[in-house]
C-alpha positions as a Python dict, from the first residue, in 0.01 Angstrom:
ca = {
    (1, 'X'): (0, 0, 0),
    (2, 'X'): (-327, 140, -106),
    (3, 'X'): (-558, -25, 100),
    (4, 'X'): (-902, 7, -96),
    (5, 'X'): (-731, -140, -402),
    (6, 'X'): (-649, -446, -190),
    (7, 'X'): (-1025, -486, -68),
    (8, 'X'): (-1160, -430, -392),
    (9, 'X'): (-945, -663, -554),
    (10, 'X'): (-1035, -962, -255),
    (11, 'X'): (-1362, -870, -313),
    (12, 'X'): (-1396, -883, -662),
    (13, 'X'): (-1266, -1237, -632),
    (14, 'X'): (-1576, -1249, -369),
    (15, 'X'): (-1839, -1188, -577),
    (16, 'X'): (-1710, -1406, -846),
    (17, 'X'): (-1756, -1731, -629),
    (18, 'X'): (-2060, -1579, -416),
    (19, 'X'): (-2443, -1750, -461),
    (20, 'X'): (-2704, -1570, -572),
    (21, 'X'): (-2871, -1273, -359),
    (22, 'X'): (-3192, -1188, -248),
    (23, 'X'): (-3376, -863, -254),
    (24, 'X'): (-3500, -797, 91),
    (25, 'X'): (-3796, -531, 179),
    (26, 'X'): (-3684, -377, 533),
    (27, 'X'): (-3831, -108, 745),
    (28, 'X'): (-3728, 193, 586),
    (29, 'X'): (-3635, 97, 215),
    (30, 'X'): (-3459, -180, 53),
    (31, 'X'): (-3152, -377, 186),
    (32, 'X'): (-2922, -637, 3),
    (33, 'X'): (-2648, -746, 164),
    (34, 'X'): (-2411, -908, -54),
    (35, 'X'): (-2119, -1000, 145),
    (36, 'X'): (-2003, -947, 536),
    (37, 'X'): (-1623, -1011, 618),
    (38, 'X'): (-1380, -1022, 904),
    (39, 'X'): (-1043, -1031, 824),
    (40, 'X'): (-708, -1054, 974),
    (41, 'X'): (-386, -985, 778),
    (42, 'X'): (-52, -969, 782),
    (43, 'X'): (145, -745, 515),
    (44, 'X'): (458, -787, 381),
    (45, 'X'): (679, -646, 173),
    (46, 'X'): (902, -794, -90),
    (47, 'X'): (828, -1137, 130),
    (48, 'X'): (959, -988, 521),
    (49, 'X'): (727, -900, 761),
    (50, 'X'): (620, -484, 758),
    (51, 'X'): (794, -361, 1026),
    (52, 'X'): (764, -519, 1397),
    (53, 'X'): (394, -501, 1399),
    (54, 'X'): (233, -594, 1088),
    (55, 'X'): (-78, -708, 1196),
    (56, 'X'): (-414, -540, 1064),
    (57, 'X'): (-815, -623, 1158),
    (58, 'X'): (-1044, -515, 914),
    (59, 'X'): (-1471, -570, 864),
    (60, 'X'): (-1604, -522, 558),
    (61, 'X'): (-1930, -484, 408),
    (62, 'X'): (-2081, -522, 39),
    (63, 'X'): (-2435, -382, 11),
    (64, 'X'): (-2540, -356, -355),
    (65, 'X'): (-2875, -197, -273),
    (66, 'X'): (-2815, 15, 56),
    (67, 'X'): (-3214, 154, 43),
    (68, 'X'): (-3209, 385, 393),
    (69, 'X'): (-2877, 225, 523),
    (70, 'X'): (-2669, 495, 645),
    (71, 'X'): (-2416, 346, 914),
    (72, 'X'): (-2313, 18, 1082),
    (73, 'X'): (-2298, -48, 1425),
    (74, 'X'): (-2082, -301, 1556),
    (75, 'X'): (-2069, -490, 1920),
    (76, 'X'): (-1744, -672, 1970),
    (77, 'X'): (-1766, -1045, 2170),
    (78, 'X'): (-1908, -999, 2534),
    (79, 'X'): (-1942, -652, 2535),
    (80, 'X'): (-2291, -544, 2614),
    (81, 'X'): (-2346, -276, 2434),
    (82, 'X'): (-2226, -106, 2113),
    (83, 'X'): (-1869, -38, 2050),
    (84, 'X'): (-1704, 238, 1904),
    (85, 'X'): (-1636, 109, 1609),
    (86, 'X'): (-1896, 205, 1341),
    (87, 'X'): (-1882, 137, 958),
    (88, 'X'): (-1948, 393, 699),
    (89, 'X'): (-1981, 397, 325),
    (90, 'X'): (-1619, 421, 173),
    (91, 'X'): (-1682, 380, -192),
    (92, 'X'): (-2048, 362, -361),
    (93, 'X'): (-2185, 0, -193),
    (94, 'X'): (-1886, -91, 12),
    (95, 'X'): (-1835, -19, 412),
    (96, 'X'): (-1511, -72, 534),
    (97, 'X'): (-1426, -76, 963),
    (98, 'X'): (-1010, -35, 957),
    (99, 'X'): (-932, 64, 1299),
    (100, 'X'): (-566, -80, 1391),
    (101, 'X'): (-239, -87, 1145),
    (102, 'X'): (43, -187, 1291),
    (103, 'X'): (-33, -372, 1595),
    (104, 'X'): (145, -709, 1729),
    (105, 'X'): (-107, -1008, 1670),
    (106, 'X'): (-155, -1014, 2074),
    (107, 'X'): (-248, -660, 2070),
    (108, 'X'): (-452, -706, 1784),
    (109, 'X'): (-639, -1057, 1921),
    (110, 'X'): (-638, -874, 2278),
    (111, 'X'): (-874, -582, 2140),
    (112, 'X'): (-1029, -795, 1899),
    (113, 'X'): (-1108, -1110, 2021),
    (114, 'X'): (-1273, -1423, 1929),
    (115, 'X'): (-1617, -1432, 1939),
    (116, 'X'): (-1949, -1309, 1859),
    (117, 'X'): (-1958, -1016, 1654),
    (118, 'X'): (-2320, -793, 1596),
    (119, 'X'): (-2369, -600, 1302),
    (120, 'X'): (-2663, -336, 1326),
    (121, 'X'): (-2737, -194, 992),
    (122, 'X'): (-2923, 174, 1092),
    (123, 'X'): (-3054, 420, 912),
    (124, 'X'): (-2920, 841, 965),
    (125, 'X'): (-3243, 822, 1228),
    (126, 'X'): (-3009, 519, 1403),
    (127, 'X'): (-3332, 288, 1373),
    (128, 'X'): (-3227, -86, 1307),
    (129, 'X'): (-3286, -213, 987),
    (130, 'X'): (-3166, -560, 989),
    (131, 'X'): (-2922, -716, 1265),
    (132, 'X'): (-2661, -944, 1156),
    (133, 'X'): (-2428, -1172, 1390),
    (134, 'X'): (-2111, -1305, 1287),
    (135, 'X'): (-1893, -1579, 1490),
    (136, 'X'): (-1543, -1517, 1464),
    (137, 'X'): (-1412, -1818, 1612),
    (138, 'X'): (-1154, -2073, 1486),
    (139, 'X'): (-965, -1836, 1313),
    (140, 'X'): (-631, -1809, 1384),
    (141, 'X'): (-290, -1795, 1246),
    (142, 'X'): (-153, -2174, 1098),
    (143, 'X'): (177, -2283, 1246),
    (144, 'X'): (351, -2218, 930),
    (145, 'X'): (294, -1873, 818),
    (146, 'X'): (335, -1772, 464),
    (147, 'X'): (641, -1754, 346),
    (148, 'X'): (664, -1519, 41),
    (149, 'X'): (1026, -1548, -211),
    (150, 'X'): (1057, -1249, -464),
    (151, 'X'): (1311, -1206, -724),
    (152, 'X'): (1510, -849, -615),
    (153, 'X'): (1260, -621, -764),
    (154, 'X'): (1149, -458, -445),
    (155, 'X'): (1265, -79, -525),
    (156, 'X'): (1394, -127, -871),
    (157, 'X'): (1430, 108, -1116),
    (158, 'X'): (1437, 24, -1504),
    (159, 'X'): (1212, -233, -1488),
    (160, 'X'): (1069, -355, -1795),
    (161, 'X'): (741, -222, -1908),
    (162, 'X'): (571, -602, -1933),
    (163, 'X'): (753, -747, -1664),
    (164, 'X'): (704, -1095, -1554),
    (165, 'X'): (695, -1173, -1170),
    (166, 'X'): (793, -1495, -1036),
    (167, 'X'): (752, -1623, -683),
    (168, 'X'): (677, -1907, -419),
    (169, 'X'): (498, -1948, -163),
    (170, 'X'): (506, -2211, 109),
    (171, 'X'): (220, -2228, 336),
    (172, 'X'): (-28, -2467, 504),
    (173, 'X'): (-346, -2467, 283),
    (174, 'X'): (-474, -2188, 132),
    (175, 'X'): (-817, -2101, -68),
    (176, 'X'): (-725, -1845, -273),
    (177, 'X'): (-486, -1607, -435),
    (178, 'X'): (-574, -1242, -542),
    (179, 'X'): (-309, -1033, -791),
    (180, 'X'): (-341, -655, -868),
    (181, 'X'): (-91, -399, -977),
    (182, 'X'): (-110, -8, -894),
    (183, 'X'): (-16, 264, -1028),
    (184, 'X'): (95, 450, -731),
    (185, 'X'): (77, 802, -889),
    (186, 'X'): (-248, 798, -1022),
    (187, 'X'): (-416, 517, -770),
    (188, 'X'): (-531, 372, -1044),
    (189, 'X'): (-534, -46, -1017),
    (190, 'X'): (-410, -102, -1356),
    (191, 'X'): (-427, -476, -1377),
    (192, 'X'): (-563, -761, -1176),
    (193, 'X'): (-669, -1137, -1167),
    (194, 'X'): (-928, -1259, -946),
    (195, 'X'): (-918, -1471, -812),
    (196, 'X'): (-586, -1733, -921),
    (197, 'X'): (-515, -2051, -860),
    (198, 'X'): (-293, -2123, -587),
    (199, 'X'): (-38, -2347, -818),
    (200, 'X'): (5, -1960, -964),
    (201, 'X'): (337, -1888, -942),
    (202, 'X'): (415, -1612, -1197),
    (203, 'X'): (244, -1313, -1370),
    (204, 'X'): (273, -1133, -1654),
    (205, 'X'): (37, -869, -1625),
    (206, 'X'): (102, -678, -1907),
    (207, 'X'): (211, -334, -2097),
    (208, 'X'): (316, -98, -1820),
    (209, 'X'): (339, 315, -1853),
    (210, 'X'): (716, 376, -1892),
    (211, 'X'): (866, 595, -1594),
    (212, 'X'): (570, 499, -1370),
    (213, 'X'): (578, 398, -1017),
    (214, 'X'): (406, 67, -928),
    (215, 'X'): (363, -167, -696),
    (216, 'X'): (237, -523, -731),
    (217, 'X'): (18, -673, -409),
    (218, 'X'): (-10, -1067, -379),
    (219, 'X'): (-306, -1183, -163),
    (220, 'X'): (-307, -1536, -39),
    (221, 'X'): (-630, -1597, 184),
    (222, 'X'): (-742, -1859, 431),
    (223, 'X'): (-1134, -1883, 469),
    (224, 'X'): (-1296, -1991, 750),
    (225, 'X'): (-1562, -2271, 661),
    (226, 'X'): (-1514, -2283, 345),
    (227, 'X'): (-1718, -2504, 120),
    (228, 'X'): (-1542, -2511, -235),
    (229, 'X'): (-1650, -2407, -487),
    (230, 'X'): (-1904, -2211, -291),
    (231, 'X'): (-1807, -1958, -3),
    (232, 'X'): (-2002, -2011, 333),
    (233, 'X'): (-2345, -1776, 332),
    (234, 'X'): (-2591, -1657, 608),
    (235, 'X'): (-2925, -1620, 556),
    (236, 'X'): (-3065, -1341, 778),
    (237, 'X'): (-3438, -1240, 739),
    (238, 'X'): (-3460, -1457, 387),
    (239, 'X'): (-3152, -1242, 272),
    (240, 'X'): (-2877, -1455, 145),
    (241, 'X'): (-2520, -1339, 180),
    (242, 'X'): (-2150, -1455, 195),
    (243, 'X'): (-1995, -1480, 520),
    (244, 'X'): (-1681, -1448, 521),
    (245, 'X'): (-1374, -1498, 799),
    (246, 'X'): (-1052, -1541, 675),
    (247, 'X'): (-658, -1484, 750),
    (248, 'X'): (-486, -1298, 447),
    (249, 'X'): (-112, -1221, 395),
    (250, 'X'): (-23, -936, 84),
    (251, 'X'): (285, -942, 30),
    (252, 'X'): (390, -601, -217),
    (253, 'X'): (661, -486, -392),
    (254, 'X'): (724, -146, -528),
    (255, 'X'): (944, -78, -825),
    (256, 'X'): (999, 192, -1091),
    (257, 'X'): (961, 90, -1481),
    (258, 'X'): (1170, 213, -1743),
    (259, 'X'): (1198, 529, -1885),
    (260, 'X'): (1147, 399, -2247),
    (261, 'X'): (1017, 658, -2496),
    (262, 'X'): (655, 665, -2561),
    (263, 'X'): (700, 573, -2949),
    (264, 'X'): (906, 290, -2810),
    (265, 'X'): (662, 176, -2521),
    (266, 'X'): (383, 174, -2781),
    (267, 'X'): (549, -39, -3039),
    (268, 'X'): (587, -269, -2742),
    (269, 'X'): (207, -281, -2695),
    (270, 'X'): (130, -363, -2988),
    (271, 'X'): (365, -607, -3031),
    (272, 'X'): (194, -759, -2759),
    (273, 'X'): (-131, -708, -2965),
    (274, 'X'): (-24, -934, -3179),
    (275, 'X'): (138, -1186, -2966),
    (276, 'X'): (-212, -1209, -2824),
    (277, 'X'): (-427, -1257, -3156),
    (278, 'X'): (-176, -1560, -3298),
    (279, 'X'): (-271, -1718, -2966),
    (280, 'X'): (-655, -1672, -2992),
    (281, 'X'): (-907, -1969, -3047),
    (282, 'X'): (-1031, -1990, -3371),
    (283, 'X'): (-1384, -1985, -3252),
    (284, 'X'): (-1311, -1633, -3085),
    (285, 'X'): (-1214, -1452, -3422),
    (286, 'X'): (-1511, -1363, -3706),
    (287, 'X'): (-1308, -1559, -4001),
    (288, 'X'): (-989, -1766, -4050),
    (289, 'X'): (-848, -1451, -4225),
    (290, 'X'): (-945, -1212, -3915),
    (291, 'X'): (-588, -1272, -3733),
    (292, 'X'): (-408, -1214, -4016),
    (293, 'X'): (-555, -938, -4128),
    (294, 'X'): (-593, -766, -3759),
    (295, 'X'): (-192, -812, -3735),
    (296, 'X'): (-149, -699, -4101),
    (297, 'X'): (-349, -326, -3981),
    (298, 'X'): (-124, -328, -3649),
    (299, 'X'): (234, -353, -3889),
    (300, 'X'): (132, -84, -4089),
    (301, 'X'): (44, 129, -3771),
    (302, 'X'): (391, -18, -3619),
    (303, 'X'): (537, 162, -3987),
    (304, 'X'): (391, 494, -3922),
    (305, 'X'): (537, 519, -3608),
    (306, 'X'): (866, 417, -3691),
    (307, 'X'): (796, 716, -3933),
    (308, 'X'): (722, 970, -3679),
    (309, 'X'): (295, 987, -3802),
    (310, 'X'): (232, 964, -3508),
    (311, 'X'): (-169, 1117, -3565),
    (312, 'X'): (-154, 901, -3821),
    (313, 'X'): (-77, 618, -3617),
    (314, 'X'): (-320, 743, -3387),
    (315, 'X'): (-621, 760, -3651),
    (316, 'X'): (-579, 386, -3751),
    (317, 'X'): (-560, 248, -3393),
    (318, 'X'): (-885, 460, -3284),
    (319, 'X'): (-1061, 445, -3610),
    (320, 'X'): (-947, 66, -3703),
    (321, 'X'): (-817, -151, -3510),
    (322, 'X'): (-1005, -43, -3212),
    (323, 'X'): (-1337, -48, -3343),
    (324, 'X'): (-1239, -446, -3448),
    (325, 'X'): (-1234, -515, -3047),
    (326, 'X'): (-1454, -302, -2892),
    (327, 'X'): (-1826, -414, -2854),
    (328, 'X'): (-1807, -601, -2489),
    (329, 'X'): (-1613, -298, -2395),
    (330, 'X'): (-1862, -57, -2532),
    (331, 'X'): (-2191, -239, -2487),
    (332, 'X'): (-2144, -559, -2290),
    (333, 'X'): (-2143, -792, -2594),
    (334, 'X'): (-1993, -829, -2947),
    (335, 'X'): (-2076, -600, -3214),
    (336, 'X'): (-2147, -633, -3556),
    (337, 'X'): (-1831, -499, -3658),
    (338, 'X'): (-1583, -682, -3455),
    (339, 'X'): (-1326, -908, -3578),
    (340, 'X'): (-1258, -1069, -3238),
    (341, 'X'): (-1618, -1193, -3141),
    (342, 'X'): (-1609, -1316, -2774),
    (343, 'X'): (-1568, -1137, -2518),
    (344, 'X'): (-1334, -1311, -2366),
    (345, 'X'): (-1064, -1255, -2613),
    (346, 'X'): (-1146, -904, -2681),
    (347, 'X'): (-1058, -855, -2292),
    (348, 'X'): (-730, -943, -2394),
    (349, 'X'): (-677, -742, -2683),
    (350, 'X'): (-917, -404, -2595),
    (351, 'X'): (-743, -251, -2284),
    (352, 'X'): (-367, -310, -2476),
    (353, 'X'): (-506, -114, -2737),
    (354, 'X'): (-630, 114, -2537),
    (355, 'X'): (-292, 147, -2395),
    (356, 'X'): (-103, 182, -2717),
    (357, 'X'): (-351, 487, -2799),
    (358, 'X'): (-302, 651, -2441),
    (359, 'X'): (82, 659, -2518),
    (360, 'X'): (33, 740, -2875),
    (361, 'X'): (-154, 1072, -2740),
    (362, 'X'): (109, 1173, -2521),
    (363, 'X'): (331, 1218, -2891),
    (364, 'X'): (111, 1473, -3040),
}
């Protein structure tokens, strides 16, 4: 499993539900915190438990604006002075603490107790900027744990390119459910939803790169204190942040798709393209002829490639369909020459597209 990918994707979902945050003059710069999160998970794979131990800790920061920040100290419950765990930046604005894979739950609640935890933000001087202290109490696992059912697609091969995954989950109640594909030879996260309803019980996430290897991580997450719609917050010095506690079980499966040919895997795409446009609102296209006419331009590109013109095929795609769905993509809203003119719809259409012309390139 890669790990980041699974952070990033809860907290995207995060952020999306989060209040609004306050700019905070410290000593020695700016600092925002956005979000601070304990979590305890258990990971699965294709729904059984990951070996004997398969419990993880993890704390995790969000700090939009870091200003001077350069390292986290953290004090676990009763001890009276700092710990050795400290949190660095990971990725631009995100600290992560991971210290224990693999351990029992006892191990895991022995070490990691209950409790109050401190968080001192310092800067590379180790002079406190801001203190924050999160209780970690109440938190512990349900009687019923999660109990994940996949079809057999854990270590497939030949699976389609635009798969559909199906799957149920029985559990006590849950707050929300987090989906994300990777693309395990590039790292790339290739598709996600954030966050899902927990009546979710399949996915179709999409065109897939033929002979890729993948897999597909299903987050369901318990939140301490939760408030719905809003996620609990802190306020600390007149900064306003999400705090957030909460039990999480990923469940992943791994599988290989299909080794279709590119010309093939692309005529799939946009198949889907168009699949997508007959289902669009009319309010989200520029004219009642815009579907039409958008699906018309993708069947004579679908013609070329049956042809082998492929650079053809290529030129109309960049050069004319694209530039129908692009302007959220490009500059954050519609543009005067799209076809598609919200940007929710173009985030259907744009990355397949995009997709189509990435295999497409691969021809020529």
């Amino acid at each position: 499993m890669i790990r980041g990918k699974k952070i990033e994707r809860i907290l995207i979902a995060i952020v999306a539900a989060s209040s609004v945050l306050v700019d905070v003059p410290v000593v020695g710069g700016t600092l925002d915190i956005d979000m601070v999160m304990i979590m305890t998970e258990c990971e699965y794979v294709d729904g059984l438990p990951d070996g004997d131990y398969p419990w993880d800790f993890e704390i995790s920061v969000l700090v939009s604006d870091p200003g001077a920040l350069h390292h986290i100290d953290v004090t676990n419950p009763g001890a009276s002075s700092v710990s050795e765990e400290t949190i660095y930046e990971t990725e631009p604005g995100l600290w992560v603490f991971d210290p224990d894979k693999d351990a029992s739950l006892e191990a895991l609640r022995a070490k990691y107790a209950e409790g109050t935890y401190t968080l001192e933000f310092c800067d590379s001087d180790n002079a406190l900027l801001k203190t924050v202290n999160l209780n970690y109490i109440g938190l512990s696992a349900p009687a019923s744990l999660v109990d994940f059912t996949y079809p057999s697609s854990n270590g497939q091969t030949g699976v389609s390119t635009n798969p559909t995954f199906t799957w149920t989950i029985a559990a006590d109640a849950a707050d929300f459910l987090a989906l994300g594909i990777d693309d395990e030879e590039t790292g790339e996260q290739v598709y996600g939803a954030y966050p899902v309803s927990m009546t979710t019980l399949s996915w179709s996430p999409g065109p897939l790169l033929p002979n890729h290897d993948y897999h597909l991580d299903v987050t369901v997450s318990e939140v301490k204190d939760w408030v719905g719609p809003d996620l609990p917050t802190m306020i600390v010095g007149g900064d306003e942040f999400t705090c957030y506690l909460t039990f999480d079980y990923i469940n992943t499966i791994s599988f290989t798709t299909s080794e279709m040919p590119p010309e093939d895997a692309t005529a799939e795409a946009l198949i889907n393209v168009q699949a997508v446009i007959n289902q669009l609102p009319p309010d989200s296209l520029h004219n009642k002829n815009s579907a039409k006419a958008l699906i018309n331009k993708i069947n004579a590109t679908l013609a070329m490639i049956d042809a082998g013109l492929y650079q053809k095929a290529l030129d109309k795609l960049e050069n004319d369909i694209l530039k129908k769905t692009d302007g959220c993509a490009e500059t954050g809203m519609p543009d005067s020459n799209d076809w598609i003119i919200t940007c929710e719809a173009q985030a259907e259409v744009y990355p397949i597209v995009v997709h189509a012309i990435e295999l497409l390139e691969s021809l020529i």
